[in-house]
Phi, psi and omega in degrees: 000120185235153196273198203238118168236152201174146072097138184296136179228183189270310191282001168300328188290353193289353182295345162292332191316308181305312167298321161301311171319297181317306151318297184319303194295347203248332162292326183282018170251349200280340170263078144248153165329262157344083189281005181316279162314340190256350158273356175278312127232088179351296196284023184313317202281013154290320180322344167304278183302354152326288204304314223273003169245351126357289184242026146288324168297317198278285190330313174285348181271001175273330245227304199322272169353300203292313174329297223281338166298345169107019171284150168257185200321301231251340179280327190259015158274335191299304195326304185311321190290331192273007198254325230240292210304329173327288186293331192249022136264327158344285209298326187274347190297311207292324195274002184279337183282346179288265174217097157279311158311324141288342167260325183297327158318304216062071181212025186235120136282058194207169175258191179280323179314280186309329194286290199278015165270310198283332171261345179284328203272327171311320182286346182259358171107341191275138201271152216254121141296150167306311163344318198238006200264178170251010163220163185294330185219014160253149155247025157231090184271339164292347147234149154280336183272356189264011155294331163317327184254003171255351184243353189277329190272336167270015190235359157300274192314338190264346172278326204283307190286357153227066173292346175266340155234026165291048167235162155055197194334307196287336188285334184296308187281330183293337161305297196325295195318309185278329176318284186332295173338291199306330184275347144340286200303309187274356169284342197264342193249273178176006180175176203239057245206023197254170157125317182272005192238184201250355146311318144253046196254349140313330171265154329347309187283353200264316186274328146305333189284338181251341195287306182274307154345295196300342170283289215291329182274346169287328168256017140309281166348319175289310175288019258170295188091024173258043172248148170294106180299064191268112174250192201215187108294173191253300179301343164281313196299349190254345187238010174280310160335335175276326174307305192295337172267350162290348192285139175296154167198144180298178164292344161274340174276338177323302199301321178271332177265329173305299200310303198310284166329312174249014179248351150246318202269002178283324176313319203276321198284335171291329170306321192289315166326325221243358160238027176259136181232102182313178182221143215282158190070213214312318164335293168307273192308316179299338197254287165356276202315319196262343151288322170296321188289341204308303194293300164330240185024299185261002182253358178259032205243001176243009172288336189278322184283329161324299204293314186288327162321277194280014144310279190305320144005273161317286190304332200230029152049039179213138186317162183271014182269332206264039174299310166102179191287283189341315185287327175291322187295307160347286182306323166287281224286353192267313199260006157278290196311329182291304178317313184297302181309289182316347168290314171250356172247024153217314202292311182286319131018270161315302201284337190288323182277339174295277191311262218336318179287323192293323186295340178269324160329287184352286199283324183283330165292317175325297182307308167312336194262331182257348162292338191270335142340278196273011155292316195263001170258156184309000000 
């Protein structure tokens, strides 16, 4: 069974959809208890730069036109916030209620100062010193993975304010540039695993800068019609990521095989993707589905792995590592079930009341900005 390659459409991305299905599952095993799976593939902690050049391609196939057409700044950050900000106030409410409950135990070794220094600076995106924190080391602790979306929401705004010259040379040196970065970050730390602590958490911003430019110059390149139109199946183009996060690599070679990975083979798997055509019924709907569910997935999965962790703790008097493969499977499968739910009775919701307000600004500054216009002539 081979997929339909052809000429760029819109409905080709769902072959990106899938890979954000994929991307997800494959970052949330390296936080499971039950290290099994996560020994199984080593390069896990790429899925990251996965995502992030995932959704420099999807962002420029949303955004780009529009920019380039003349939206501004602060309208495609409302936008961005309202697609981005639900779900990841859902997760830090959820991972601040974890503990708190914890402190209410007295199973905690922190006060209340760090617990409400740490949701005032988290609920606004902002990343926390440890100092002032209830850990020592992540600087989002109640999610952990959302540093990703503090340095993906600051490569947003430098794409949006230079979007009229993300082409051709300059867009070619803003990749080269992060290339360079990225190769830095992995030589000086030993892999490219940065971002979430507050010791590395500059190559975080050095792995959105080359990851997502490098998503945004594949769609140039795509709209251009200059990517090589290599399409797949849709269940190979959907299950080769896990290949790819299985390869080994010593500890003197990580840096070069992180680099490698994401400066060839994450670029071929998105090009393929993005001429990969799913075949209508179950195919179609699934990669719809593991695109929509992706980001939930990943922006809930560790308030949820927290909470069901020390529920079995509790419950079964045994660490939460002795989860077992099953139990792990068990556990993924709880936090795609959390995201669906969250998906359709708070996240869409939430977002349907966000735009219906936002489309109603739009037109009242408008009206304002021209009574205060004609007020303001002789």
């Amino acid at each position: 069974m081979t997929a339909t390659v052809g000429a760029p459409q819109r409905d080709y991305f769902l072959g990106l959809d899938a890979l954000r299905g994929a991307g997800a599952l494959i970052v949330i095993t390296a936080h499971m208890p039950d290290k099994t799976l996560f020994r199984l593939m080593p390069s896990a902690h790429l899925g990251i730069d996965f995502f992030f050049m995932l959704s420099g391609f999807v962002v420029a196939n949303a955004y780009l036109s529009k920019l380039e057409r003349g939206m501004g700044l602060w309208d495609f950050t409302l936008i961005r916030l309202i697609r981005l900000y639900p779900l990841y106030f859902l997760s830090t409410v959820l991972g601040a209620a974890f503990f708190a409950v914890l402190l209410l135990k007295g199973w905690a070794d922190f006060g209340w100062g760090p617990w409400a220094a740490t949701l005032a600076a988290n609920l606004f995106y902002i990343p926390i010193n440890p100092s002032w924190a209830i850990s020592a080391g992540e600087v989002y602790p109640f999610n952990v993975p959302a540093w990703t979306l503090f340095w993906e929401l600051a490569a947003n705004t430098v794409f949006a304010l230079l979007a009229l010259r993300m082409r051709g040379w300059f867009l070619a040196a803003v990749v080269f540039s992060g290339l360079v970065m990225i190769s830095l970050s992995a030589i000086s730390y030993g892999n490219l695993h940065q971002g979430w602590a507050w010791e590395n958490f500059l190559g975080g911003g050095s792995r959105v800068w080359f990851a997502l430019f490098a998503g945004v110059a594949l769609h140039r390149l795509h709209r251009q019609g200059k990517l090589p139109r290599i399409g797949g199946t849709m269940p190979l183009v959907a299950l080769t990521p896990f290949a790819v996060m299985a390869l080994p690599a010593s500890a003197e070679l990580r840096p070069y095989v992180d680099v490698a990975v994401a400066a060839i083979v994450l670029p071929v798997l998105v090009t393929i993707a993005a001429y990969t055509r799913p075949r209508p019924g179950f195919e179609t709907a699934f990669s719809s589905w593991a695109g929509r569910l992706s980001y939930g997935v990943y922006v809930l999965q560790m308030p949820i792995i927290m909470i069901v962790g020390t529920a079995y703790a509790v419950l079964f008097d045994a660490p939460y590592e002795t989860l077992g493969v099953f139990g792990t499977l068990a556990l993924m499968g709880a936090v795609v079930a959390a995201a669906w739910a969250a998906d359709l009775w708070f996240d869409t919701p939430v977002r349907n009341v966000l735009r219906a307000w936002h489309k109603g600004v739009k037109p009242r500054a408008a009206a304002e900005a021209a009574a205060n216009s004609s007020e303001a002539r002789p």
